[in-house]
Predicted model as a PDB file, atoms N, CA, C, CB and O in Angstrom, pLDDT in the B-factor column:
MODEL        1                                                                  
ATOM      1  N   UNK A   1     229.213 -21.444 203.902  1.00 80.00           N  
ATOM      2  CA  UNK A   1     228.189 -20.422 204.019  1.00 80.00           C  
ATOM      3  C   UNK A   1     226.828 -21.098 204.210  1.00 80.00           C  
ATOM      4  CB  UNK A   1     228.184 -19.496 202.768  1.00 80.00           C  
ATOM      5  O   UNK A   1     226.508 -22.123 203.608  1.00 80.00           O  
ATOM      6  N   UNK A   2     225.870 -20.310 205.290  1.00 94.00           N  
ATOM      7  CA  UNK A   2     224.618 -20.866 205.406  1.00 94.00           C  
ATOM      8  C   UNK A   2     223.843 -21.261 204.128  1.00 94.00           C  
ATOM      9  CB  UNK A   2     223.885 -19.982 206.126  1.00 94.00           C  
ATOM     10  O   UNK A   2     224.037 -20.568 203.130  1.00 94.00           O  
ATOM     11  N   UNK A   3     223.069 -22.200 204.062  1.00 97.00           N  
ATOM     12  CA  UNK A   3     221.827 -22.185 202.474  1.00 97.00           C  
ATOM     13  C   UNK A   3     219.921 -21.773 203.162  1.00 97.00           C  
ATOM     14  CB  UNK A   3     221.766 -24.660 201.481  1.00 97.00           C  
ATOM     15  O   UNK A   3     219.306 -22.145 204.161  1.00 97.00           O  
ATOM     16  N   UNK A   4     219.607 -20.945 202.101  1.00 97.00           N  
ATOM     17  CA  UNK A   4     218.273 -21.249 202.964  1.00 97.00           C  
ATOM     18  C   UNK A   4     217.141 -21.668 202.159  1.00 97.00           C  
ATOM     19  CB  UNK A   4     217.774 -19.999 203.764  1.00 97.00           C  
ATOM     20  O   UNK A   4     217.148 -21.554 200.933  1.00 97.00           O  
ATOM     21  N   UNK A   5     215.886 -22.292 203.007  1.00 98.00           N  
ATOM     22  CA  UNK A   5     215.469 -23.314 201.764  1.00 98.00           C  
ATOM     23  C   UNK A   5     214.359 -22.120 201.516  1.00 98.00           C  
ATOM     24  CB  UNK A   5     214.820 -25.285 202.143  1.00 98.00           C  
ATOM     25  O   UNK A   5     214.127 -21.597 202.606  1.00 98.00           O  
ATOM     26  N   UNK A   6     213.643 -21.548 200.528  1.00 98.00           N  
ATOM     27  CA  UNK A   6     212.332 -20.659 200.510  1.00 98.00           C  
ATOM     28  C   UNK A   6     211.404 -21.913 199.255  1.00 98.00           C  
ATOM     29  CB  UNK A   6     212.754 -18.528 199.738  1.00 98.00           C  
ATOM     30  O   UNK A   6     211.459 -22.607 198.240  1.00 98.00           O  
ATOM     31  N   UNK A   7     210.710 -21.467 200.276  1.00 98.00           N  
ATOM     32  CA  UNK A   7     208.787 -22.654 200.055  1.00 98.00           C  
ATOM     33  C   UNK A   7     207.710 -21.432 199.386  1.00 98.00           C  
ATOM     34  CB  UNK A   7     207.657 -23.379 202.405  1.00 98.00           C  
ATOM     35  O   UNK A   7     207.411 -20.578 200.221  1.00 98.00           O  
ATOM     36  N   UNK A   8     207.358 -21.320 198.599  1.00 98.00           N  
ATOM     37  CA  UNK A   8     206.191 -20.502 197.869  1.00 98.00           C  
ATOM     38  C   UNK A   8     205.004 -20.917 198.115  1.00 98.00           C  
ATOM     39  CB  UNK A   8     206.229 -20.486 196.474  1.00 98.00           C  
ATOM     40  O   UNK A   8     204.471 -21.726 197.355  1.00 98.00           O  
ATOM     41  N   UNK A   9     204.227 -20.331 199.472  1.00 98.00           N  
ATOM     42  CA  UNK A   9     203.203 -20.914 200.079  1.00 98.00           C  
ATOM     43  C   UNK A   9     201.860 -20.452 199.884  1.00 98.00           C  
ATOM     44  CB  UNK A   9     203.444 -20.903 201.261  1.00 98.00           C  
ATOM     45  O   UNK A   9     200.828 -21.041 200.206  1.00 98.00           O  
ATOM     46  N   UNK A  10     202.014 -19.014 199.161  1.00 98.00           N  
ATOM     47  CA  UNK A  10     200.517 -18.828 199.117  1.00 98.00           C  
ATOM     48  C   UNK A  10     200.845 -17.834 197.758  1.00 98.00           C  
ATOM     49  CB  UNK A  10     199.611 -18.066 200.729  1.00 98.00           C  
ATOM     50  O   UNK A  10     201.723 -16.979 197.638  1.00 98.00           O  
ATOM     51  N   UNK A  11     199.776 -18.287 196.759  1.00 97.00           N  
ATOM     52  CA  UNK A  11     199.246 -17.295 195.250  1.00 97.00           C  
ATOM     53  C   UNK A  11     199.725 -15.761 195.373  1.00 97.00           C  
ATOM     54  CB  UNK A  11     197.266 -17.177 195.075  1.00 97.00           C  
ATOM     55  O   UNK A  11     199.473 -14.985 196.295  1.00 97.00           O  
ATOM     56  N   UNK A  12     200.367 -15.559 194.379  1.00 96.00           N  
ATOM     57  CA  UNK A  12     200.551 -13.845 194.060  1.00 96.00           C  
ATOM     58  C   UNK A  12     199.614 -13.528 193.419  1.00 96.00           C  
ATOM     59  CB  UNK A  12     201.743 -13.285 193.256  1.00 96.00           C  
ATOM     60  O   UNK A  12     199.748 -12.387 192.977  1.00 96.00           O  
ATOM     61  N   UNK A  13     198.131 -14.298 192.977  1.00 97.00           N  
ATOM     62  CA  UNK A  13     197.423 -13.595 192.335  1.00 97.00           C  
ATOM     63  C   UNK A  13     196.742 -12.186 193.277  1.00 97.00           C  
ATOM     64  CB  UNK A  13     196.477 -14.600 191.763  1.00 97.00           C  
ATOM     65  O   UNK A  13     196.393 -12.315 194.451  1.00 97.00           O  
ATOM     66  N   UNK A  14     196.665 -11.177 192.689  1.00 97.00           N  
ATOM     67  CA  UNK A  14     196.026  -9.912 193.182  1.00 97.00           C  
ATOM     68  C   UNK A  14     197.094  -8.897 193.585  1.00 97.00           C  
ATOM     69  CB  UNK A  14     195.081 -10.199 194.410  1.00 97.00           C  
ATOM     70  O   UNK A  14     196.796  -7.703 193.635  1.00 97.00           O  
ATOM     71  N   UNK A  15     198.587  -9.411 193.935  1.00 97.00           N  
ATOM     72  CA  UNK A  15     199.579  -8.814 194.080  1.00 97.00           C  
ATOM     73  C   UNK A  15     200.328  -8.069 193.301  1.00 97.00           C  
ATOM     74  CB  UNK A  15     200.071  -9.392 194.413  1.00 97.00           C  
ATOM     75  O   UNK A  15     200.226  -8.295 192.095  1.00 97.00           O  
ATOM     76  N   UNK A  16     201.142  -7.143 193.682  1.00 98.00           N  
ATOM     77  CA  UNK A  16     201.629  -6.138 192.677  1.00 98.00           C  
ATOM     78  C   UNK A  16     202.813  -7.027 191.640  1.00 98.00           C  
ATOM     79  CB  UNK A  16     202.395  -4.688 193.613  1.00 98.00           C  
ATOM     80  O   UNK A  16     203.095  -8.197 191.900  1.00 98.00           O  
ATOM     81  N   UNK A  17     203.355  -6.378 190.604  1.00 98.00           N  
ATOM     82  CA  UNK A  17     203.634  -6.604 189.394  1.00 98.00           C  
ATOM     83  C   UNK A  17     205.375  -7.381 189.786  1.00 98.00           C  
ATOM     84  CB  UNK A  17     203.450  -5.020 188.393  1.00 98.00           C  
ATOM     85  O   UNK A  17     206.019  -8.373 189.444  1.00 98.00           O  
ATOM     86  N   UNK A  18     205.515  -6.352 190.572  1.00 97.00           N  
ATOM     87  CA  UNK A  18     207.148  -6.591 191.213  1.00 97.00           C  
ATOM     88  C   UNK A  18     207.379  -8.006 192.136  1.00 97.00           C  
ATOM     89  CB  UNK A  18     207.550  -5.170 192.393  1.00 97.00           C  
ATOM     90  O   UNK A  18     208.373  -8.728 192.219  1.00 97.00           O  
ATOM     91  N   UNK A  19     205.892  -8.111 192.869  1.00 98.00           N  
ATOM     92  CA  UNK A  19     206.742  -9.216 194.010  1.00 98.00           C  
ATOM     93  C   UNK A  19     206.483 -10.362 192.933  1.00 98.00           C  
ATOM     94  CB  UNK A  19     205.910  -9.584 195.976  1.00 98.00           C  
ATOM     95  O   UNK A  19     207.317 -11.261 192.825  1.00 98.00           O  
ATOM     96  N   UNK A  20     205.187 -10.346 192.024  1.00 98.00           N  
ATOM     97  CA  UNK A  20     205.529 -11.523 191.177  1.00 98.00           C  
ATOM     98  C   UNK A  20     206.438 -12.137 190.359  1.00 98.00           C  
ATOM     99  CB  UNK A  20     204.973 -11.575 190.637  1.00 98.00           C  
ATOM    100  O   UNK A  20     206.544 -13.318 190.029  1.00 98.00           O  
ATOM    101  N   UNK A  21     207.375 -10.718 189.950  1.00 98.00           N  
ATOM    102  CA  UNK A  21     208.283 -10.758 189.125  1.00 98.00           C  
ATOM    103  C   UNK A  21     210.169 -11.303 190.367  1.00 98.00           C  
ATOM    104  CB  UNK A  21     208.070  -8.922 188.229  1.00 98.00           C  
ATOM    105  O   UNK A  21     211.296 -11.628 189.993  1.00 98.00           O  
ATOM    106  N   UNK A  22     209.471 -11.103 191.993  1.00 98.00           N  
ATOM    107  CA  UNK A  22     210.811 -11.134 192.761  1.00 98.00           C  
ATOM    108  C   UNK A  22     210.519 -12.567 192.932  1.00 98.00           C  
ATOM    109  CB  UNK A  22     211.091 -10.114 194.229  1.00 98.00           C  
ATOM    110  O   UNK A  22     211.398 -13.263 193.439  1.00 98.00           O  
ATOM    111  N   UNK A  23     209.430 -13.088 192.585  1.00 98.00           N  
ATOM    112  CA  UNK A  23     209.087 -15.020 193.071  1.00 98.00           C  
ATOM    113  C   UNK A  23     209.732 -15.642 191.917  1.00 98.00           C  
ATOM    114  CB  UNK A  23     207.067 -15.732 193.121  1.00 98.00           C  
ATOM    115  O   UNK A  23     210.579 -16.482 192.220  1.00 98.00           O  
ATOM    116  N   UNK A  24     209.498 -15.391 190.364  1.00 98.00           N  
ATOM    117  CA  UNK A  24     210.150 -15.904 190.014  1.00 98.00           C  
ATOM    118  C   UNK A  24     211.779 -15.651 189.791  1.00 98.00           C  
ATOM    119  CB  UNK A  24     209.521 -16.084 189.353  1.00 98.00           C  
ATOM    120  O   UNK A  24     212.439 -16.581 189.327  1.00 98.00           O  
ATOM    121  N   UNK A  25     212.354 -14.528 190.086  1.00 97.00           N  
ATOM    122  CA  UNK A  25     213.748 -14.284 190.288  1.00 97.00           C  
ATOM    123  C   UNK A  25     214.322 -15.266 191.474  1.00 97.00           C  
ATOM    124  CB  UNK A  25     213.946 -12.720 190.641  1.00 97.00           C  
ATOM    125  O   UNK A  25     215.474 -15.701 191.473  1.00 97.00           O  
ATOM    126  N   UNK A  26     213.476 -15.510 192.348  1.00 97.00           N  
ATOM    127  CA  UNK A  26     213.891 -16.515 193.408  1.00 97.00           C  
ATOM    128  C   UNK A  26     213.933 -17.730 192.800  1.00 97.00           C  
ATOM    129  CB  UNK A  26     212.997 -16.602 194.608  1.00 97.00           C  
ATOM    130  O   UNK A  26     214.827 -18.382 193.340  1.00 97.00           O  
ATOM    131  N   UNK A  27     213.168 -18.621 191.564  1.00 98.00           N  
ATOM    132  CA  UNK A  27     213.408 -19.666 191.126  1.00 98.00           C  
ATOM    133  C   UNK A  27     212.239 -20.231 191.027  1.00 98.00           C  
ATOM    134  CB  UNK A  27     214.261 -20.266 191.723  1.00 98.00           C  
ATOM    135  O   UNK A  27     212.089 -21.168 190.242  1.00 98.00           O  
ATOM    136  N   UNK A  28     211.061 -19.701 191.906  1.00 98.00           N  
ATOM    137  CA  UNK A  28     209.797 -20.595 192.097  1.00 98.00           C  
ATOM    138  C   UNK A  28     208.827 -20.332 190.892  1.00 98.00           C  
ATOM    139  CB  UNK A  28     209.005 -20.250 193.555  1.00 98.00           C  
ATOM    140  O   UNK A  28     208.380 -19.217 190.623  1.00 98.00           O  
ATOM    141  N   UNK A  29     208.609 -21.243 190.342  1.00 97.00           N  
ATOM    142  CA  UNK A  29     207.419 -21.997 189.580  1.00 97.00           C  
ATOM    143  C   UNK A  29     206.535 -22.006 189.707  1.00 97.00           C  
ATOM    144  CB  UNK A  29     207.281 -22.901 189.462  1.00 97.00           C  
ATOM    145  O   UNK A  29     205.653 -21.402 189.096  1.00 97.00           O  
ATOM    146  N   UNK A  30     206.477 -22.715 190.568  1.00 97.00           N  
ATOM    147  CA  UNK A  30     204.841 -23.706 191.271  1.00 97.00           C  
ATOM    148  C   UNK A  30     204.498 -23.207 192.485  1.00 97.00           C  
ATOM    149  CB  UNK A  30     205.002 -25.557 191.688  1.00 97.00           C  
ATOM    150  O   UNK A  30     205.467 -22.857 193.158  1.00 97.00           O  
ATOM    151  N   UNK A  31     203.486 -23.070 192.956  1.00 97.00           N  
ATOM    152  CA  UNK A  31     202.870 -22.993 194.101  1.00 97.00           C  
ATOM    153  C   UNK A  31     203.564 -24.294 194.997  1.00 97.00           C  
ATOM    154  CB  UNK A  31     201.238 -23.032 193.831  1.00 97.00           C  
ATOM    155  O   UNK A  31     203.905 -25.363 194.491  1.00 97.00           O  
ATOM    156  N   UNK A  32     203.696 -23.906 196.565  1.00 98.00           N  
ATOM    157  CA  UNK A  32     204.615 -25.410 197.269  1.00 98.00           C  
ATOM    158  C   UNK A  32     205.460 -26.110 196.852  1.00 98.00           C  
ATOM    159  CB  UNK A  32     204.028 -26.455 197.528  1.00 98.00           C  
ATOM    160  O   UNK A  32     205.561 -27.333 196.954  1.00 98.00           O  
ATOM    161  N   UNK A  33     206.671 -24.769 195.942  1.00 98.00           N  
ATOM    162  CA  UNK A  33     207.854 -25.310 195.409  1.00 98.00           C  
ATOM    163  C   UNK A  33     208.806 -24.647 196.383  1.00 98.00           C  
ATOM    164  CB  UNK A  33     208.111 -25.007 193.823  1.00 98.00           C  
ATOM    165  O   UNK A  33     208.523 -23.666 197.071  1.00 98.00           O  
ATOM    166  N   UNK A  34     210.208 -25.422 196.367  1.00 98.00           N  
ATOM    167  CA  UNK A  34     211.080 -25.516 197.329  1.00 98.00           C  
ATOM    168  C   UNK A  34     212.364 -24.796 196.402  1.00 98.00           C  
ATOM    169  CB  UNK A  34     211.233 -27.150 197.942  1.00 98.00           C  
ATOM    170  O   UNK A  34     212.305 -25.076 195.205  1.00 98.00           O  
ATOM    171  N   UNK A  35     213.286 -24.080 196.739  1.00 98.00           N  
ATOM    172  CA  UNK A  35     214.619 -23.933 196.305  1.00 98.00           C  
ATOM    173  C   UNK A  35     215.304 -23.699 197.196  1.00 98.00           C  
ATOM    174  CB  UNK A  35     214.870 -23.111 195.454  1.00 98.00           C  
ATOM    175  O   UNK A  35     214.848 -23.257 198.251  1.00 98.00           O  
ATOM    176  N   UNK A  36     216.844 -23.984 196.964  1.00 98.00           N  
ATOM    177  CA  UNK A  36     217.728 -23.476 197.964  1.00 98.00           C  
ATOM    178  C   UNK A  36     218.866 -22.624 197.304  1.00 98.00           C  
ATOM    179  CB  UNK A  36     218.307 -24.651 198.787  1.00 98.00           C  
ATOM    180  O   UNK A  36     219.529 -22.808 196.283  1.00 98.00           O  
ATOM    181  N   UNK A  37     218.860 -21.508 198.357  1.00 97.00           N  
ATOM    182  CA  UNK A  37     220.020 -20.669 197.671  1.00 97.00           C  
ATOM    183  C   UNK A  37     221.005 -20.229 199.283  1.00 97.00           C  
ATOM    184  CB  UNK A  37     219.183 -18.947 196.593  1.00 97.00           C  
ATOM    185  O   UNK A  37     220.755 -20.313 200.485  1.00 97.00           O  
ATOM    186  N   UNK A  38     222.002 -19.823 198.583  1.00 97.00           N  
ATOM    187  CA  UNK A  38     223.394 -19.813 199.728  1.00 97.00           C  
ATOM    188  C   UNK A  38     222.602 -18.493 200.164  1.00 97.00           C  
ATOM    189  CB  UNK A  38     225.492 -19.640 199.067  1.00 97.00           C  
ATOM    190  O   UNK A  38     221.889 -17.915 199.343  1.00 97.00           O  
ATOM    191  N   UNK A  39     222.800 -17.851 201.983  1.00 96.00           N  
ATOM    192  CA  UNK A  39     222.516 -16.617 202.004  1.00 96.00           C  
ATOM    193  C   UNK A  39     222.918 -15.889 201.702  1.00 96.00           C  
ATOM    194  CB  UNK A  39     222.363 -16.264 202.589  1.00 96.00           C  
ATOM    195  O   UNK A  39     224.139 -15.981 201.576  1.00 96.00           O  
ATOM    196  N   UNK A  40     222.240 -14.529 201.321  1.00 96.00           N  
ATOM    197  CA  UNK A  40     223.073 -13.439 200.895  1.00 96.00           C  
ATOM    198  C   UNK A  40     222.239 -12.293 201.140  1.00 96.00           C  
ATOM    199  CB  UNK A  40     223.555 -13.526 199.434  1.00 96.00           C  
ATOM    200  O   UNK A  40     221.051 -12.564 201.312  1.00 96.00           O  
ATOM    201  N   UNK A  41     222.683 -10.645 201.222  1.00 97.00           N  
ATOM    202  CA  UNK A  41     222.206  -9.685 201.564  1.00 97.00           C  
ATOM    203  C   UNK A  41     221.082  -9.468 200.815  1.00 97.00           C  
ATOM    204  CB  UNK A  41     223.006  -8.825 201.595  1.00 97.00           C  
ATOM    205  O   UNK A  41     220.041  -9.015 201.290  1.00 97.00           O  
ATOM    206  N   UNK A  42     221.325  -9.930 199.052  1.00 97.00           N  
ATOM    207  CA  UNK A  42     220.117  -9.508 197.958  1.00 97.00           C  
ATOM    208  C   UNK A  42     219.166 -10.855 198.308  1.00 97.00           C  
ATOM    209  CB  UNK A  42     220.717  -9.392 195.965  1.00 97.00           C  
ATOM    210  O   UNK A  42     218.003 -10.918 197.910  1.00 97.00           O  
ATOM    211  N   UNK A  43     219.676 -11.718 198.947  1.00 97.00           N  
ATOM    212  CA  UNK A  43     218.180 -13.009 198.638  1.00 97.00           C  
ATOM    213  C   UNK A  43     217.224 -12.464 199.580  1.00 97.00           C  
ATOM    214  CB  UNK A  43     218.457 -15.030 199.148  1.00 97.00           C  
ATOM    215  O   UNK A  43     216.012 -12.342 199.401  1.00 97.00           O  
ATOM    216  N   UNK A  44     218.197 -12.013 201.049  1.00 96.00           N  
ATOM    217  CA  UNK A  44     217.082 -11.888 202.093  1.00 96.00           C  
ATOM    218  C   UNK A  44     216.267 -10.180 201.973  1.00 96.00           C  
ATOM    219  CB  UNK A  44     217.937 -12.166 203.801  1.00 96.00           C  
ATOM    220  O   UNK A  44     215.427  -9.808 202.792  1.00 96.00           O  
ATOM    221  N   UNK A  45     216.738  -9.331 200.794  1.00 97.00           N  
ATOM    222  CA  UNK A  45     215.825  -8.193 200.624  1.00 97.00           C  
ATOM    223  C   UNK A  45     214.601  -8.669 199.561  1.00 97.00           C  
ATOM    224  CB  UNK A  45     216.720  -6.845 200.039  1.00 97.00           C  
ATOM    225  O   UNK A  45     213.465  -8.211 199.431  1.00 97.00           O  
ATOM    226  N   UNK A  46     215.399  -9.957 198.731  1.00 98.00           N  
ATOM    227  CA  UNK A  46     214.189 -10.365 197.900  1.00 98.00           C  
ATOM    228  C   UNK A  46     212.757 -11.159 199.027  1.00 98.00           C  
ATOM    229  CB  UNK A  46     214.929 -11.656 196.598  1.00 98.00           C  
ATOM    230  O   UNK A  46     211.570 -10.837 199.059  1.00 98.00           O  
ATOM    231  N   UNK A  47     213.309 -11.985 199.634  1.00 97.00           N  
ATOM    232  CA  UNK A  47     212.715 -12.507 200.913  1.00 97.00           C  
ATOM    233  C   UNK A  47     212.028 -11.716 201.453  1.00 97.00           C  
ATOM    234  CB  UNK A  47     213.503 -12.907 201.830  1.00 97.00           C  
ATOM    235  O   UNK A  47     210.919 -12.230 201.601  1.00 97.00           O  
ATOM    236  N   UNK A  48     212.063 -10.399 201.974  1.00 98.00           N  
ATOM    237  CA  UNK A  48     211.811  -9.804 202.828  1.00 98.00           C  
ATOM    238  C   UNK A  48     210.225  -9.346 201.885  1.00 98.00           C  
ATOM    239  CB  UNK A  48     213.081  -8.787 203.340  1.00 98.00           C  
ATOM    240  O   UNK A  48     209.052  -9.614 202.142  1.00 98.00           O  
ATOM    241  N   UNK A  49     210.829  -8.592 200.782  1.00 98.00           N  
ATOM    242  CA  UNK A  49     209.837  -8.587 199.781  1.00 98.00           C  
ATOM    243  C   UNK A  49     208.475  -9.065 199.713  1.00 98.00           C  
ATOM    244  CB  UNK A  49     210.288  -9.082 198.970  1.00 98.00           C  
ATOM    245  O   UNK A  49     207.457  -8.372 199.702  1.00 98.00           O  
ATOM    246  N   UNK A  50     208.589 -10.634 199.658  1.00 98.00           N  
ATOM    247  CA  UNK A  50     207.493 -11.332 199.330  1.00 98.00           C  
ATOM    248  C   UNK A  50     207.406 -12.320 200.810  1.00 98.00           C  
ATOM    249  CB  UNK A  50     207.709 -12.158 197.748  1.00 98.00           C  
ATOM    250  O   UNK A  50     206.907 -13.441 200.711  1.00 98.00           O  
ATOM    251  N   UNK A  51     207.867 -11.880 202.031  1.00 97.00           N  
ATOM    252  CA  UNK A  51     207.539 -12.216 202.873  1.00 97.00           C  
ATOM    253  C   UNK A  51     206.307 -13.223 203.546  1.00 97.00           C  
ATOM    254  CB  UNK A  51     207.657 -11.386 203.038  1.00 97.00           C  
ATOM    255  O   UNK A  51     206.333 -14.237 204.244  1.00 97.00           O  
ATOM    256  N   UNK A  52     204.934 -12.159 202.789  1.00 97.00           N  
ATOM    257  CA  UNK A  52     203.653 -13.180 203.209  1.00 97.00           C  
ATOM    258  C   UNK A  52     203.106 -14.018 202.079  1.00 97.00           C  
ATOM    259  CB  UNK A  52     202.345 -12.329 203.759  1.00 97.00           C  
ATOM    260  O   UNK A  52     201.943 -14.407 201.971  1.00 97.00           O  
ATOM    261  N   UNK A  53     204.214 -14.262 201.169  1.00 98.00           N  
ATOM    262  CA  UNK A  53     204.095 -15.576 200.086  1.00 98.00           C  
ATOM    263  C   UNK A  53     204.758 -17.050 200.071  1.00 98.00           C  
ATOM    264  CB  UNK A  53     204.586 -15.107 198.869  1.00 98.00           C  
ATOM    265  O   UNK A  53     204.536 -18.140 199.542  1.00 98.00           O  
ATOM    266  N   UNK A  54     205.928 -16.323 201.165  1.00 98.00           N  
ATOM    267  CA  UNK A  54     206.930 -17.264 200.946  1.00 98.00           C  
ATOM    268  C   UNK A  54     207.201 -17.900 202.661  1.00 98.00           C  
ATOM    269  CB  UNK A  54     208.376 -16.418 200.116  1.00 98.00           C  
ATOM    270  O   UNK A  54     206.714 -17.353 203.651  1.00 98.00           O  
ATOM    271  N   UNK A  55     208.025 -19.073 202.704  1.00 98.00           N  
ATOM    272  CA  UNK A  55     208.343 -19.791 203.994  1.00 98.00           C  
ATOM    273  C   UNK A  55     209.498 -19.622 203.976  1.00 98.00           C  
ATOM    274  CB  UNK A  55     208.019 -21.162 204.221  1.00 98.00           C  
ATOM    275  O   UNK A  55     209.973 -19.859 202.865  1.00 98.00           O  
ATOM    276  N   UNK A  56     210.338 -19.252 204.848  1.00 97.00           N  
ATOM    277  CA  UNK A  56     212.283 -19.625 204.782  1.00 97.00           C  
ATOM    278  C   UNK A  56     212.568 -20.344 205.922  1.00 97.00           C  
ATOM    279  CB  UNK A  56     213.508 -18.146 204.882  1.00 97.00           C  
ATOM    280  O   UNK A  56     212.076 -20.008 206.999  1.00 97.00           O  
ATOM    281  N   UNK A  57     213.627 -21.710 205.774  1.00 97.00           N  
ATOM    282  CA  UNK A  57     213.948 -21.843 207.096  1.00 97.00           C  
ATOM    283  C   UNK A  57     215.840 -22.363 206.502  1.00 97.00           C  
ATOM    284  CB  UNK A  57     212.661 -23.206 208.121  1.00 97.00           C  
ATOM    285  O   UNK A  57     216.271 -22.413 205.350  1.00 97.00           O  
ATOM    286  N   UNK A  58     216.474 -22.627 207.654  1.00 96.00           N  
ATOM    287  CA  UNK A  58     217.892 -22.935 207.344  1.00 96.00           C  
ATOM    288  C   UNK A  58     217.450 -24.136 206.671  1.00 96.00           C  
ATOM    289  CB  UNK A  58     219.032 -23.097 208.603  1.00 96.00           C  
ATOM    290  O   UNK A  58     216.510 -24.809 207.094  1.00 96.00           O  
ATOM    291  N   UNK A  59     218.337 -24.512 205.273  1.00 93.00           N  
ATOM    292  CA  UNK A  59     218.442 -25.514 205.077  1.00 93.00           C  
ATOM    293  C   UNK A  59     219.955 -26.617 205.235  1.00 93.00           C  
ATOM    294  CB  UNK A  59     217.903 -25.304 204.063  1.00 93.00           C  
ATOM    295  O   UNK A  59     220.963 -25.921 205.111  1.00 93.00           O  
ATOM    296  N   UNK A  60     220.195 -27.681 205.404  1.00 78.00           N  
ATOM    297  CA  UNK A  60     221.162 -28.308 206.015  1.00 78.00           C  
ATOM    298  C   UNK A  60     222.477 -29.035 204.589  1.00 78.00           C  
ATOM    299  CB  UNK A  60     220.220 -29.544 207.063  1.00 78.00           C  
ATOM    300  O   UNK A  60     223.476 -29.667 204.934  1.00 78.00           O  
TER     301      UNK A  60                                                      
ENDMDL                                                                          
END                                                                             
């Protein structure tokens, strides 16, 4: 199964309560932190979510 890598690229400060709470359900920490998770229907609605916070690309 594909993996994809999501990068946390820009501050949730000022953002609503939920996408902060869907960044760390994704795993991210830190600002310009990296995780990889296998794809799946719920990662890419979480993804979709926090879209202009986050980077996704295939990871290998």
């Amino acid at each position: 199964m594909a993996k994809l890598k999501v990068t946390w690229i820009k501050s949730d400060i000022g953002y609503a309560e939920d996408q902060k709470r869907t960044i760390q359900s994704l795993g991210l920490r830190k600002l310009n932190q990296s995780v990889i998770h296998e794809d799946s229907v719920s990662l890419r609605g979480m993804v979709v979510k926090v879209r202009h916070l986050v980077k996704v690309e295939e990871a290998s």
